[in-house]
N, C-alpha and C positions, 0 to 999 in steps of 0.2 A: 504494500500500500504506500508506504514512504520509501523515497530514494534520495541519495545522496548523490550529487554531481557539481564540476565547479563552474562556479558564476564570477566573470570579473574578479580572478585572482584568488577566490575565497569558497571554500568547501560550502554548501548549504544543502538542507533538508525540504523537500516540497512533496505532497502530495503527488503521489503520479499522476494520476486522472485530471489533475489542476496546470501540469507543467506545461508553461507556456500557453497559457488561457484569459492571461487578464487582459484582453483586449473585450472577449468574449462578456465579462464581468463588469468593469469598472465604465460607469454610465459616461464617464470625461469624452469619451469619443463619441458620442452622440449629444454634446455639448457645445453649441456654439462659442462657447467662450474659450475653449479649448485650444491651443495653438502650437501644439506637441515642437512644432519648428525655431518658435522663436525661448529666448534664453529663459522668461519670465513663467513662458507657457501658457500667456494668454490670462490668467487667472490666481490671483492668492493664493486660492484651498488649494489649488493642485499644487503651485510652485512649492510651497509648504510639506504635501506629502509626500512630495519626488524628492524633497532634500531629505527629509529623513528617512525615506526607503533607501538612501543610495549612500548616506552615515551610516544606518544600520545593517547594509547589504540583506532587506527583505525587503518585499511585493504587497503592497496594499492599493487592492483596488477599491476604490468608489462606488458604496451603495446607495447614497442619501448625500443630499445636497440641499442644503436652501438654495441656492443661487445656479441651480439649472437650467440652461435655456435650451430647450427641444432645437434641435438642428432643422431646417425645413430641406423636403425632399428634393 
């Protein structure tokens, strides 16, 4: 169920069924405020949870947001 594999230098623990899925999970990409390219990211909440996933070397996606703006199709 859990594997171990390395990420950016550093031994980590993930769920199998989960590795490589938070795109699948974390609502940020179907957020217009979203801007994955630029340094900021488009957005506070996110630039904020990308620094400390990438301090901590873990993956937290985005379930709940105040500040969601639906992407339009």
């Amino acid at each position: 169920m859990y594997e171990s594999y390395e990420k950016n230098g550093r031994q980590v623990w993930v769920r199998g069924d989960l590795k490589n899925r938070q795109k699948e999970y974390c609502m940020c990409w179907d957020c217009r405020r979203f801007a994955p390219e630029r340094e900021d990211k488009g957005c506070p909440i996110i630039h904020k949870v990308l620094g400390l996933a990438a301090e901590q070397g873990i993956v937290l996606p985005v379930w709940e947001c105040p500040e969601f703006v639906k992407k339009q199709p």
